[in-house]
C-alpha positions as a Python dict, from the first residue, in 0.01 Angstrom:
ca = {
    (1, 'X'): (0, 0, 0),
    (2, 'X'): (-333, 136, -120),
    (3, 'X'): (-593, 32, 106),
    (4, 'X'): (-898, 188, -46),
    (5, 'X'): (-1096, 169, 262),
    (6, 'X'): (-1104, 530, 361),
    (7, 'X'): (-1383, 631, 165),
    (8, 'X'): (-1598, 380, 330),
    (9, 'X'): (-1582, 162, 40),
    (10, 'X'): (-1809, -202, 55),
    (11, 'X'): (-1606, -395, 322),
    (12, 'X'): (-1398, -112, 466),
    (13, 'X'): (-1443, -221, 836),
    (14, 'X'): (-1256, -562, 792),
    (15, 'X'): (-973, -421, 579),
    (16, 'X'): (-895, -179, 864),
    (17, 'X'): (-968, -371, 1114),
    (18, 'X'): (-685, -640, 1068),
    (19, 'X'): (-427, -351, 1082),
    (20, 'X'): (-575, -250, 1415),
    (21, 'X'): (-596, -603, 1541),
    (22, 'X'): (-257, -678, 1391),
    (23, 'X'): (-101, -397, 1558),
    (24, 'X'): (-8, -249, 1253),
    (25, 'X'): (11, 88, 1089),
    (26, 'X'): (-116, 156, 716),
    (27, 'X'): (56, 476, 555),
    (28, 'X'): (-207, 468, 273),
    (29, 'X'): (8, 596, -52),
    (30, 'X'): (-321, 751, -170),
    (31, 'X'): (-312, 1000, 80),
    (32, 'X'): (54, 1092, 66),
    (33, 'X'): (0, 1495, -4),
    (34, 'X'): (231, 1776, 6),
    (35, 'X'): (217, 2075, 172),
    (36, 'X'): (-59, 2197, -44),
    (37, 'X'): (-288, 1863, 8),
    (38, 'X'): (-170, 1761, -346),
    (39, 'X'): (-98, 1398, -365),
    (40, 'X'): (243, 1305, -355),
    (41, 'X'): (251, 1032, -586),
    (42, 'X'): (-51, 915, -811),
    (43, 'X'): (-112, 656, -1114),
    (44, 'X'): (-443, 867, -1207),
    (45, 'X'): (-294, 999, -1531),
    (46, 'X'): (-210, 674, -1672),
    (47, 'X'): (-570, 563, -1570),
    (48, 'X'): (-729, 819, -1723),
    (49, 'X'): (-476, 782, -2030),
    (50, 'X'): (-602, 421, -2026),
    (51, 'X'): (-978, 426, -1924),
    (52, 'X'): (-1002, 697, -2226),
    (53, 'X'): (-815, 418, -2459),
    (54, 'X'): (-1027, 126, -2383),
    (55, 'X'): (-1333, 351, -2386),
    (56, 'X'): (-1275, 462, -2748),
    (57, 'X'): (-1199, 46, -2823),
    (58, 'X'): (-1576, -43, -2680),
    (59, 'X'): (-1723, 205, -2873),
    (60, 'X'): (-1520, 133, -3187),
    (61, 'X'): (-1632, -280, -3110),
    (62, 'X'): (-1999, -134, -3076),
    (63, 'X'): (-1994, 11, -3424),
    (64, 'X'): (-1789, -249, -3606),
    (65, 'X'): (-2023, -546, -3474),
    (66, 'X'): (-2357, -308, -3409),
    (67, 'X'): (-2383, -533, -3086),
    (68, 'X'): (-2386, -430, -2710),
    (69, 'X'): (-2023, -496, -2620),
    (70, 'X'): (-2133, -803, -2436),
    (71, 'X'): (-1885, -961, -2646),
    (72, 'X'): (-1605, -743, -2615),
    (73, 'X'): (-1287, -929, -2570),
    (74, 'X'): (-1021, -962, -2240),
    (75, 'X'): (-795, -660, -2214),
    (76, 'X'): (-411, -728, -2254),
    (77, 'X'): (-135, -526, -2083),
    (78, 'X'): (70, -309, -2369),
    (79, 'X'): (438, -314, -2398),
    (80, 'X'): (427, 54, -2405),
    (81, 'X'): (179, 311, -2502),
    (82, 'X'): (296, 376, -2892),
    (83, 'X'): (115, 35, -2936),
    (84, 'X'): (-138, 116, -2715),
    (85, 'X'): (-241, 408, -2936),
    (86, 'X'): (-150, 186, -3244),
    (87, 'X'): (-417, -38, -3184),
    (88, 'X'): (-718, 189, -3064),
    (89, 'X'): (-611, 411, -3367),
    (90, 'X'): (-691, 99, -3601),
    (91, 'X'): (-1008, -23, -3459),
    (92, 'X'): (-1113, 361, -3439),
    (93, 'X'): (-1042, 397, -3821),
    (94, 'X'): (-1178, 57, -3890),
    (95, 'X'): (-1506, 155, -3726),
    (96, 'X'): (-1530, 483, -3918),
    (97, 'X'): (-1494, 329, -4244),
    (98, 'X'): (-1742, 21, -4191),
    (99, 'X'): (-2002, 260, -4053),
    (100, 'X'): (-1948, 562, -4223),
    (101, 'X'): (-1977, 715, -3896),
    (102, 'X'): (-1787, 1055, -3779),
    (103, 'X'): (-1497, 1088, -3504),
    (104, 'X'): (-1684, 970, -3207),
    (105, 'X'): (-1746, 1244, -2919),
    (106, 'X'): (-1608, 1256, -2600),
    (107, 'X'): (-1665, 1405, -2286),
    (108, 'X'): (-1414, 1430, -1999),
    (109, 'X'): (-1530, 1483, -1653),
    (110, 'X'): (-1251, 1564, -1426),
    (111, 'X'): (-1069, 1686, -1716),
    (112, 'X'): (-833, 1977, -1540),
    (113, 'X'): (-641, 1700, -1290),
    (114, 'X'): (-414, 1418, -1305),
    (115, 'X'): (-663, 1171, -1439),
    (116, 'X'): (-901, 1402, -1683),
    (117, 'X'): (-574, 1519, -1849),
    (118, 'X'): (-470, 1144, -1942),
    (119, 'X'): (-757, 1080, -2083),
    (120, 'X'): (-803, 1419, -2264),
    (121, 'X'): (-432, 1338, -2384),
    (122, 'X'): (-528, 936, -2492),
    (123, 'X'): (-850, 1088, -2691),
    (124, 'X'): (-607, 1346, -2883),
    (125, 'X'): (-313, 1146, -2961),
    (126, 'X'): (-574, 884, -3093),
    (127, 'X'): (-655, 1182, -3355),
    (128, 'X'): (-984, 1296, -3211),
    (129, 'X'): (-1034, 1641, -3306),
    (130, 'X'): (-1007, 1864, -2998),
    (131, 'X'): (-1325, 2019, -3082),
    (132, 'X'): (-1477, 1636, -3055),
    (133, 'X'): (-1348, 1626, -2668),
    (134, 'X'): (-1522, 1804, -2384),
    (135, 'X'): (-1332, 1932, -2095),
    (136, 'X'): (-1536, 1962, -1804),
    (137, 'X'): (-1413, 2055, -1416),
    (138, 'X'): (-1571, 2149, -1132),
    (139, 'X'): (-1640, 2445, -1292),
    (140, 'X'): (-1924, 2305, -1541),
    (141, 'X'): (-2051, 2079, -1276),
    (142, 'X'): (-2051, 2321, -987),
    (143, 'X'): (-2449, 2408, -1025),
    (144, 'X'): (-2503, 2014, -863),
    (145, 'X'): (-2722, 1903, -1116),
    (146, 'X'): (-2872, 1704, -1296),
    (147, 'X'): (-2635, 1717, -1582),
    (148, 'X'): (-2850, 1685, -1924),
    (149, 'X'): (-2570, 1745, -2089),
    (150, 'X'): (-2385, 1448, -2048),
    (151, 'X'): (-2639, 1264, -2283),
    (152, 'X'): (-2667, 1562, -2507),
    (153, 'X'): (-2350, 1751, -2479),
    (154, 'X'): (-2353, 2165, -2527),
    (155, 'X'): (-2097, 2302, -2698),
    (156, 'X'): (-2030, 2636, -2526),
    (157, 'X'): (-1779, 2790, -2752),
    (158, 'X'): (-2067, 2756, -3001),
    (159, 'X'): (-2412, 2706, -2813),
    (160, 'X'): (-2447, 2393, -3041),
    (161, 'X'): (-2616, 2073, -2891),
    (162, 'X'): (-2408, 1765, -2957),
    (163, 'X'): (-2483, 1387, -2862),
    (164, 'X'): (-2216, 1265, -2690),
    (165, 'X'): (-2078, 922, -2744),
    (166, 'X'): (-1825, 835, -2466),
    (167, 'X'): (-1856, 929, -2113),
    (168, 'X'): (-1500, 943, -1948),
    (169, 'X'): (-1534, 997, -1511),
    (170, 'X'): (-1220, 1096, -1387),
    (171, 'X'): (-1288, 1314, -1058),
    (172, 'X'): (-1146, 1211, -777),
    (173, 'X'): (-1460, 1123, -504),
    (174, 'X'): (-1353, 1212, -129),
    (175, 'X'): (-1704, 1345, -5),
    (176, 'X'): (-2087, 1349, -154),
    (177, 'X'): (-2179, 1514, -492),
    (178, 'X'): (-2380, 1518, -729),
    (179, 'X'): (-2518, 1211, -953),
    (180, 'X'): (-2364, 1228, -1317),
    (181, 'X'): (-2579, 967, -1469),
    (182, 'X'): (-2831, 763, -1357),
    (183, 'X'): (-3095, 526, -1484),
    (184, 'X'): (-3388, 787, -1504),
    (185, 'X'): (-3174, 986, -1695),
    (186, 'X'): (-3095, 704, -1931),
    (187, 'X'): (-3506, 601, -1929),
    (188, 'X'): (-3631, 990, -2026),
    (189, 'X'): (-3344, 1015, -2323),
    (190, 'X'): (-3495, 942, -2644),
    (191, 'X'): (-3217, 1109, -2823),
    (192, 'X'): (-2944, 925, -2617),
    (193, 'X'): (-2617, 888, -2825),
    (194, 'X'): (-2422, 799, -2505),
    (195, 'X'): (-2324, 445, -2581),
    (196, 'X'): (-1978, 376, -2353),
    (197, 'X'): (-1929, 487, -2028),
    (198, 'X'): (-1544, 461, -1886),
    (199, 'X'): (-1545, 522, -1519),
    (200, 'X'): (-1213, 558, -1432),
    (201, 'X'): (-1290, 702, -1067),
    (202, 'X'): (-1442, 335, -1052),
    (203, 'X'): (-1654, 377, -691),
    (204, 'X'): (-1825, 108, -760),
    (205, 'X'): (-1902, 38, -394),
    (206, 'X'): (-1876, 409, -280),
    (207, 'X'): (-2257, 482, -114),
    (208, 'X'): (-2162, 839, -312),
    (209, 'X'): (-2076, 677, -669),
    (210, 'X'): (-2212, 938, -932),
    (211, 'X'): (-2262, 734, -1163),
    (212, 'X'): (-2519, 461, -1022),
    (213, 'X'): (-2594, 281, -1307),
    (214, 'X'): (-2402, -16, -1238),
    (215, 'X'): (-2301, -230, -964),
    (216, 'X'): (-1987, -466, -1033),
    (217, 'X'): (-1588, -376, -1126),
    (218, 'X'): (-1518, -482, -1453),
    (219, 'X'): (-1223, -655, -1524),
    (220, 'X'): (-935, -702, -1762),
    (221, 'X'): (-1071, -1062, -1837),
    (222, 'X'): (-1436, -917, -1895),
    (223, 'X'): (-1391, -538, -1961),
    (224, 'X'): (-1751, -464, -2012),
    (225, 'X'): (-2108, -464, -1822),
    (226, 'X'): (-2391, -351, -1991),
    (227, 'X'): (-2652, -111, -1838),
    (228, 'X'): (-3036, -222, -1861),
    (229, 'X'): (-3188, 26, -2120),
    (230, 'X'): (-3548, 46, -2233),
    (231, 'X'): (-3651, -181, -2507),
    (232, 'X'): (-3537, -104, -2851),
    (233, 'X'): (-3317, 189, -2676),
    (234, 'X'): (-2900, 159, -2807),
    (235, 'X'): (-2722, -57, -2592),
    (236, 'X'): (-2482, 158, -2302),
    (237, 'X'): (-2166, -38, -2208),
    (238, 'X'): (-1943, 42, -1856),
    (239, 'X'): (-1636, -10, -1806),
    (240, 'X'): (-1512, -22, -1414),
    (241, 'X'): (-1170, -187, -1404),
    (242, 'X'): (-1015, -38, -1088),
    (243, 'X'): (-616, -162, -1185),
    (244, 'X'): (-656, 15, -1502),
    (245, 'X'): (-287, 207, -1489),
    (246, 'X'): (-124, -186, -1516),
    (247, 'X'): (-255, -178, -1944),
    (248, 'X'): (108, 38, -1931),
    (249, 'X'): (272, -103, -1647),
    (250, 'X'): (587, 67, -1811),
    (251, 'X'): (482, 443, -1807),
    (252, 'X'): (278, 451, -1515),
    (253, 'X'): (596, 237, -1272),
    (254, 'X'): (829, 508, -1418),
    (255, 'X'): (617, 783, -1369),
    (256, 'X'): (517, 657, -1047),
    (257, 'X'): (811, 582, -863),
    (258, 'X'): (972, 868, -976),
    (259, 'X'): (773, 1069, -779),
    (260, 'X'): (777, 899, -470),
    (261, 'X'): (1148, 845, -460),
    (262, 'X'): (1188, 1180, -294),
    (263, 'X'): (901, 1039, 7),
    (264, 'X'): (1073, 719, 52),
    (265, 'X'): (1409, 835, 99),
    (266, 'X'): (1286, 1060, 365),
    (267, 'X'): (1090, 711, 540),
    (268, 'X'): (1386, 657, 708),
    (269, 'X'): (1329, 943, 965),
    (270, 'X'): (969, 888, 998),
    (271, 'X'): (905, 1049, 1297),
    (272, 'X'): (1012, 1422, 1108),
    (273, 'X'): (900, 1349, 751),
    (274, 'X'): (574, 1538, 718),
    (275, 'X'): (374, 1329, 468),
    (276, 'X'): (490, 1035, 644),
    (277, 'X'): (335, 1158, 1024),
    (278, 'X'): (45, 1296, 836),
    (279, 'X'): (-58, 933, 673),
    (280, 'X'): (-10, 773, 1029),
    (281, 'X'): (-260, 1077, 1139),
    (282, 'X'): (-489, 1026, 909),
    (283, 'X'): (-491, 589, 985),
    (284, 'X'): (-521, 687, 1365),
    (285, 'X'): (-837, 913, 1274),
    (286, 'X'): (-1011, 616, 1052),
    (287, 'X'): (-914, 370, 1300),
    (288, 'X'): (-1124, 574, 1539),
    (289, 'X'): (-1446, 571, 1292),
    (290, 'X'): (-1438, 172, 1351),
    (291, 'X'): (-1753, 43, 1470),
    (292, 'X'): (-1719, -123, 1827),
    (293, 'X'): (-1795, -477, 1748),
    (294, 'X'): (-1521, -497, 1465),
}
C-alpha cells in the first residue's frame, strides 16, 4: 500500500504505529526503487498529466466567470484521457474567446521527472504553445531562493519577463528545500499574474511543504481553496487533491501495474528479491524513529 507516513507527514506516528503494534510489515510501494534508487513503479506522470489538466480548467473557470474559483465545480473521473483533453481544450478556447485573453502561461516545476513531464505533456496536447510552458528542474531552482520568478516568469531563451499564470509543483519532496511561494511573496507582488496554483506534490502536511500558502487537501468534490490575497489583489486558487492519478483511472492502472508486474512476480521469494528486502529495511529504520510513548 502507500502509507505516506515516511516523510513525517501530520499523523505519521499512529499510521506506523498500528503496523508495529499489529505485528505487521509495510513494504511501502512508494519506495520500491531499483538498483539506481529510481522508483520502481509510480502514478506521478498521470498526476502531473492531471494536476496540469485541472489547473488549466480553474484558470479557464476564473476567466470565463471573472470570479475566484470558489465556485468551481466537483471533479469527475474521465473515461480516458482523449476526453480529458476534449474538455479542458473547450473551456480553454471558450475562455480565450469571452476574454479576449492569450494562451495562458505555464510554469512546470519538477518538469524533467515522472510527474513534471505529465504535466508538461497535458499543457501541450491541450495546444499551449511550447514557448507558453516553462520547464524548470533542479537546475533553475538550485540557487535556494526566493524564486521571483514564479510570479513573474523569465524567459531565458529570450531574457523577456513574462507573468505567469499557472503554477504546476511536481518535485518529488524527500528532505528540506527551499520555499516556492509563500504569502509575502504573494503580499509584495503588485504585478502578480499568478492566478492557479496546482500542487501536484500535494505536502500539505509536510513541516517542509514549499509552497505554504495553504493548509487543507482539496478534493475531487471541492477542487479548489482560495489563498487570502490583499484587498483588491486577483484572486489565487490551489488545488491539492492528493488521489489526483484516479481522474484516468484507465491510463494510470495500465501504466501502473505494468510496471510492477516484474516486482510482484519476484514477491514470492521475498527473502532474495532486492526491492522487496530493501522496503522491509527501510519500514524497520522508520519504525525505529517512533517516539517511545506511541
Amino acid at each position: 500500500m502507500f502509507a505516506h507516513c515516511y516523510k513525517n507527514q501530520a499523523g505519521w506516528e499512529q499510521v506506523l504505529a498500528r503496523w508495529l503494534h499489529g505485528g505487521g510489515t509495510l513494504l511501502d510501494l512508494e519506495f520500491l526503487t531499483d538498483a539506481n534508487g529510481r522508483r520502481v513503479a509510480a502514478f506521478g506522470y498521470h498526476a502531473g498529466f492531471a494536476g496540469a489538466a485541472l489547473g488549466l480548467q480553474v484558470w479557464a473557470w476564473q476567466k470565463r466567470t471573472g470570479g475566484d474559483a470558489s465556485d468551481f465545480p466537483a471533479v469527475k473521473p474521465f473515461p480516458n484521457e482523449a476526453a480529458l483533453l476534449t474538455e479542458v481544450r473547450e473551456q480553454l478556447e471558450a475562455a480565450v474567446k469571452v476574454n479576449g485573453s492569450t494562451w495562458p502561461r505555464v510554469i512546470v516545476i519538477g518538469a524533467l521527472g515522472r510527474c513534471g513531464s505529465g504535466a508538461v505533456d497535458a499543457a501541450i496536447k491541450v495546444g499551449i504553445p511550447d514557448e507558453n510552458v516553462l520547464k524548470w528542474d533542479m537546475a533553475e531552482t538550485a540557487h535556494g531562493g526566493p524564486f521571483p520568478e514564479i510570479l513573474e516568469c523569465m524567459d531565458h531563451t529570450s531574457n523577456l519577463l513574462i507573468l505567469a499564470d499557472i503554477f504546476v509543483n511536481c518535485i518529488y519532496l524527500s528532505k528540506a528545500g527551499p520555499l516556492f511561494l509563500t504569502f509575502k511573496d504573494i503580499e509584495n507582488h503588485e504585478l502578480r499574474q499568478l492566478s492557479v496554483v496546482a500542487d501536484v506534490s500535494c505536502d500539505t502536511t509536510n513541516p517542509h511543504n514549499p509552497i505554504p500558502i495553504y493548509s487543507i487537501n482539496t478534493t475531487f468534490e471541492h477542487p479548489v481553496v482560495n489563498v487570502e490575497t490583499p484587498g483588491g489583489s486577483k484572486p489565487l486558487s490551489v488545488i491539492s487533491i492528493d488521489h489526483l492519478p484516479t481522474m484516468l483511472p484507465r491510463e494510470s492502472s495500465e501504466a501502473f501495474s505494468s510496471a510492477l508486474l516484474e516486482s510482484l512476480l519476484a514477491l514470492k521469494d521475498r527473502d532474495h528479491a532486492r526491492v522487496w528486502t530493501d522496503a522491509e529495511k527501510l519500514f524497520k529504520e522508520k519504525v525505529a524513529t517512533l517516539p517511545g510513548s506511541i
